[in-house]
C-alpha positions as CSV (number, residue, x, y, z in Angstrom):
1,X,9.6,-8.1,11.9
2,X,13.2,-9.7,11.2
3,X,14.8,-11.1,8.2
4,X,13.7,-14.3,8.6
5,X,9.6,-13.6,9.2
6,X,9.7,-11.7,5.8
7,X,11.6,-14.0,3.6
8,X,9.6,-16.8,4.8
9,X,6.2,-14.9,4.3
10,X,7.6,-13.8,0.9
11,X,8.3,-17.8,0.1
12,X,4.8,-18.7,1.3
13,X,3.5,-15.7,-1.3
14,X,5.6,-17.2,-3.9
15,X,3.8,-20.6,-3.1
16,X,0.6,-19.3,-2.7
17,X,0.4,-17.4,-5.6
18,X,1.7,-19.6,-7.9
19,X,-0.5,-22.6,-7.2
20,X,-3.4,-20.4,-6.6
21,X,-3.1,-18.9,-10.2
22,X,-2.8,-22.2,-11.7
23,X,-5.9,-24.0,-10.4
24,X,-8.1,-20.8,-10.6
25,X,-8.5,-20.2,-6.5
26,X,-6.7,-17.6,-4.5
27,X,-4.1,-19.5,-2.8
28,X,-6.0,-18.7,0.9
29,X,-5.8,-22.2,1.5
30,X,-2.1,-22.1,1.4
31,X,-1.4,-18.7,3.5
32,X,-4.0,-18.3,6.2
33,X,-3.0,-22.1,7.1
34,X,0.5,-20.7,7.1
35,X,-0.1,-18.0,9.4
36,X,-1.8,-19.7,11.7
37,X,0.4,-22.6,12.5
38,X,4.0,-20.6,11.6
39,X,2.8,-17.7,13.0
40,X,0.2,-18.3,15.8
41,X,-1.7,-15.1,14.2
42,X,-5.4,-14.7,15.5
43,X,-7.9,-15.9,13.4
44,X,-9.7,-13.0,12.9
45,X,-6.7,-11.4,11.6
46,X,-5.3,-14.4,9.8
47,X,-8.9,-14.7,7.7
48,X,-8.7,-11.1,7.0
49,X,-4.9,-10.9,5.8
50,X,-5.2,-14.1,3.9
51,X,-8.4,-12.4,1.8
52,X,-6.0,-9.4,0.9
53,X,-3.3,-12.1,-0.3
54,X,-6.2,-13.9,-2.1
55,X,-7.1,-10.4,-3.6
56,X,-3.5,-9.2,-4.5
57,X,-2.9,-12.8,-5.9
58,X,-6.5,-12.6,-8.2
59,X,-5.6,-9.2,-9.7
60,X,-2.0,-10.4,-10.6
61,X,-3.0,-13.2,-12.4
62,X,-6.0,-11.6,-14.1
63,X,-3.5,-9.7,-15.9
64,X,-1.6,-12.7,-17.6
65,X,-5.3,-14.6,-18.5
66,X,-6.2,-11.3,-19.9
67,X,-3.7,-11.3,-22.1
68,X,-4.8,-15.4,-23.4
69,X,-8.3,-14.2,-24.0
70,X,-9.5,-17.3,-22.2
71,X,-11.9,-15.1,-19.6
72,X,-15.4,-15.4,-20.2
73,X,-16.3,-12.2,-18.9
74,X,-20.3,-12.8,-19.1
75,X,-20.2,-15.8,-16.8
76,X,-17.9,-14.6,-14.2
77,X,-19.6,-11.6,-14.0
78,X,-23.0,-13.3,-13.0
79,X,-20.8,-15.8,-10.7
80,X,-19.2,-13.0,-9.0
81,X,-22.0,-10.5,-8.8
82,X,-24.6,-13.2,-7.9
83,X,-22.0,-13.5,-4.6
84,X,-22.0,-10.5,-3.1
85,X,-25.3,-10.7,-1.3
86,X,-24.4,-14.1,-0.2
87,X,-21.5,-13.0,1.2
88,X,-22.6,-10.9,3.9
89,X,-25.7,-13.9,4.8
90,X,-22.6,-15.8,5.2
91,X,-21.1,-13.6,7.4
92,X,-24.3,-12.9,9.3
93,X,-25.1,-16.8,9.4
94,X,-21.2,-17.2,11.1
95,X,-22.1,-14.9,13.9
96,X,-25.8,-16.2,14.6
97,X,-24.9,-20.1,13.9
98,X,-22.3,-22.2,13.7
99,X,-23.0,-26.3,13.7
100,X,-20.2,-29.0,13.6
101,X,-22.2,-31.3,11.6
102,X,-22.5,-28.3,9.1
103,X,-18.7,-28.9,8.6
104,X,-18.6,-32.7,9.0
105,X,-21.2,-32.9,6.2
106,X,-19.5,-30.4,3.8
107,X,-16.1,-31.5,4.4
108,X,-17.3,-35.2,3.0
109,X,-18.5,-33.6,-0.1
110,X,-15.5,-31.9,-0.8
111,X,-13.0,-35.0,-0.3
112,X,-15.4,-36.7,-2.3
113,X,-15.6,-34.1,-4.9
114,X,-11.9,-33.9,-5.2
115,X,-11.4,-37.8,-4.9
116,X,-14.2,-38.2,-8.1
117,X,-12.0,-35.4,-10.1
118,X,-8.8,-36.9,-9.4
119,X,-10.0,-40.5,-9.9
120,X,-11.6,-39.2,-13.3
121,X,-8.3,-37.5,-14.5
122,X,-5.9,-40.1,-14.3
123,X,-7.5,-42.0,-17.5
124,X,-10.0,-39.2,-18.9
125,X,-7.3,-36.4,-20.3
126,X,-9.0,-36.8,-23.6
127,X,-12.2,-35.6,-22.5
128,X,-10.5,-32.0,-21.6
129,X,-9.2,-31.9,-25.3
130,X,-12.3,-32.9,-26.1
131,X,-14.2,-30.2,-24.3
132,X,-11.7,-27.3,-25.4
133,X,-12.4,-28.3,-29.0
134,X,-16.3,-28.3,-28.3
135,X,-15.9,-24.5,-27.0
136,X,-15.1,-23.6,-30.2
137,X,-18.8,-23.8,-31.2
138,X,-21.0,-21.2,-30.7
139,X,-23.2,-20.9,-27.6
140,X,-22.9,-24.2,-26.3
141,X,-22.4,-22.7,-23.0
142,X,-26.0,-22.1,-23.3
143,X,-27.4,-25.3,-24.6
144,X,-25.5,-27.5,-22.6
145,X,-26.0,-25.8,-18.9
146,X,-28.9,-22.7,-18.7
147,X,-26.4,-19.4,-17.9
148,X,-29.1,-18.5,-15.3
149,X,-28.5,-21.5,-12.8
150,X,-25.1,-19.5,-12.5
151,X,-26.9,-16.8,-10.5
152,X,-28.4,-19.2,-7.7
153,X,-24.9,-21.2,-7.8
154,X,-22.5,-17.5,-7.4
155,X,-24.9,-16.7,-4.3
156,X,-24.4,-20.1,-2.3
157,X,-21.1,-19.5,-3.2
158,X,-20.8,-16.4,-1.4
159,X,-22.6,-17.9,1.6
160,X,-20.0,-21.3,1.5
161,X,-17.0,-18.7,1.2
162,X,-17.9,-16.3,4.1
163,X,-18.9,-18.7,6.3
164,X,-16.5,-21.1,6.1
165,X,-13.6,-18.5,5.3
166,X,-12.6,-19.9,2.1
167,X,-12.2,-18.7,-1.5
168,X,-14.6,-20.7,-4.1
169,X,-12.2,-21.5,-6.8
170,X,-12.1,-25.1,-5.9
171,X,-15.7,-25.5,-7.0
172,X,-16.4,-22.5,-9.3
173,X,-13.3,-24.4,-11.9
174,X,-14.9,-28.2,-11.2
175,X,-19.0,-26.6,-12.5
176,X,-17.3,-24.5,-15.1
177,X,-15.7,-27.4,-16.8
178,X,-17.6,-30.4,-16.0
179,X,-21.2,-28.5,-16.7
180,X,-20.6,-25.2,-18.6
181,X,-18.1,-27.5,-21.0
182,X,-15.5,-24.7,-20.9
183,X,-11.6,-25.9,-21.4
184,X,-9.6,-26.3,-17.8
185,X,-8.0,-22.9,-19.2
186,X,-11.2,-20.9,-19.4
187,X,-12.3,-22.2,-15.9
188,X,-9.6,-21.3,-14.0
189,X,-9.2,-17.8,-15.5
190,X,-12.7,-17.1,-15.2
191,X,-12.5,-18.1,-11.8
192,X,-9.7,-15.6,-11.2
193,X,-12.0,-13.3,-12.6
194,X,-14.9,-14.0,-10.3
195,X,-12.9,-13.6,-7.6
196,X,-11.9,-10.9,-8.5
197,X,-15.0,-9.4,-7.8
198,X,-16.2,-10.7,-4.6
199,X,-12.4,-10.9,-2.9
200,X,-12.8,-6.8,-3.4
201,X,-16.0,-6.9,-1.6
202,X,-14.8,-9.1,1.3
203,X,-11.6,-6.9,1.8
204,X,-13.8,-3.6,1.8
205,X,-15.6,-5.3,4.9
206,X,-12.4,-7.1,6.5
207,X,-11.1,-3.4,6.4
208,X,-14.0,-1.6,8.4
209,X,-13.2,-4.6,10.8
210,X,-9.7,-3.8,11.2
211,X,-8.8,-7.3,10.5
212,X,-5.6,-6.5,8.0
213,X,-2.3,-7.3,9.2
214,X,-0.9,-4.9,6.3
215,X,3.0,-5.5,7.0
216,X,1.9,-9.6,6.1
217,X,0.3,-8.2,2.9
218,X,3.1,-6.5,2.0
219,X,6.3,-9.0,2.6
220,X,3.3,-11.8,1.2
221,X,2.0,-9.7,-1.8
222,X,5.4,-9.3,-3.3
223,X,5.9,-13.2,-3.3
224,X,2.2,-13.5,-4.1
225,X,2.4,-11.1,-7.5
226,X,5.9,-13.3,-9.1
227,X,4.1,-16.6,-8.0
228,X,0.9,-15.7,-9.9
229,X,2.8,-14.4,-12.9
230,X,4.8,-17.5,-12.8
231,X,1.7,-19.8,-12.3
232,X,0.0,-18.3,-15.1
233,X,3.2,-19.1,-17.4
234,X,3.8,-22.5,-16.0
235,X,0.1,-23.1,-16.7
236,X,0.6,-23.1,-20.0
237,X,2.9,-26.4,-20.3
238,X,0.7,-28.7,-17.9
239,X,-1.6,-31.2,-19.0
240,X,-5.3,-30.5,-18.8
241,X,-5.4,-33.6,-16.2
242,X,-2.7,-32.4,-14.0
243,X,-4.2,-29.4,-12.9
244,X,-7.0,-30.9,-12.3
245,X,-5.7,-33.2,-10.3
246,X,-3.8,-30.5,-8.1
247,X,-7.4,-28.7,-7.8
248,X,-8.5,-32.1,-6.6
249,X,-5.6,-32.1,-4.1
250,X,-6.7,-28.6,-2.7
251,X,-10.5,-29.9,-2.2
252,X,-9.3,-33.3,-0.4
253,X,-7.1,-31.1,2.0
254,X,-9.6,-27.9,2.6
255,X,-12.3,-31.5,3.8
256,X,-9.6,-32.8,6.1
257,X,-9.1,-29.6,7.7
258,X,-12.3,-29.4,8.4
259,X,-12.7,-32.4,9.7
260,X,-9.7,-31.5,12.8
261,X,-10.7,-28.3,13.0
């Protein structure tokens, strides 16, 4: 591998990580892309690598919420937990099944979705304020969405994730928010929490696959672990309705790729 491969797979860490930790996903939608049109890497490999990254990226950036105190452990738990036994349907369901109109159908929720969020936070900033001052009160987590619907909701995310091959921050952050009533700062470091959790999972059975490309994970992880420390810091100084308008970005581009393919 020259020079040039691992400074630019270090730059695509740096990019990766940093916008991953700041909307709450893993930043897979930015590398495996990368590897497979820079690259030409295979697939399988590509999928597998860019869960690593996702991993790497997760744990780097759990460190810096930590230290804000904005995880709600309880409900990433139960997100992340509830997933791992949708993970491997997922990956059963990808083998047995695959459908076009599956991804034709999905991808139009998802530009939707992130067309409603970014239409709704260009005038509604206020209502994010609004929300982080509401967290203050106690258990209204639990009055104003049931905790238990977060069970059912973690397991179809661990079906969506494996069978599509994408992380689940881009819709764990949106129900967190805009149903649990938690500020745009809880939701995204509980996300990195919860993914966390099932990332681990996925790598353990990428691994028995043999489907790491570990000299990627290494010149990407380094770039990976400043970008999420420098996401998490940056994170700070942006508006409530910025990042979720850069979450809504990452939805309306994960539904156009699937719509090519």
């Amino acid at each position: 591998m020259d020079m040039t491969t691992i400074l630019l797979l270090f730059l695509i860490g740096l990019l990766s990580g940093g916008y991953g930790s700041i909307i709450g996903s893993g930043g897979g939608f930015i590398f495996v892309p990368a590897l497979l049109l820079l690259f030409q890497i295979d697939p399988a490999i590509a999928a597998g690598t860019g869960l690593a990254i996702v991993l790497i990226n997760s744990l780097s950036a759990l460190v810096g919420y930590r230290n804000e105190q904005n995880i709600q452990y309880k409900v990433g738990f139960m997100i992340g937990v509830s997933a791992l036994p949708g993970s491997l349907i997922g990956v059963w369901l990808l083998q047995m099944y695959t459908s076009q109109y599956f991804y034709i159908v999905f991808a139009t929720f998802l530009v939707g979705l992130g067309v409603f969020l970014f239409s709704k936070n260009i005038h509604f900033e206020s209502r994010h304020k609004t929300n982080m001052n509401l967290n203050k009160e106690e258990n209204l987590t639990a009055k104003t969405f049931p905790i238990k619907w977060l069970i059912p909701f973690g397991f179809m995310m661990g079906i969506l994730s494996s069978y599509l091959g994408i992380g689940g921050g881009w819709l764990i952050v949106p129900v967190l928010v805009y149903l649990c009533r938690y500020s745009i700062r809880q939701a995204t470091a509980t996300s990195i929490f919860t993914l966390c959790i099932y990332s681990t999972f996925g790598v353990s059975l990428q691994i028995a696959y043999n489907s790491i490309d570990w000299m990627i994970v290494l010149c990407g992880g380094i770039g990976v672990i400043i970008g999420s420390q420098l996401g998490v810091r940056f994170s700070k100084w942006i508006p409530n309705k910025v990042i979720m308008q850069m979450l809504s970005l990452v939805l309306i581009l994960i539904g156009f790729r699937m719509y090519f393919g």
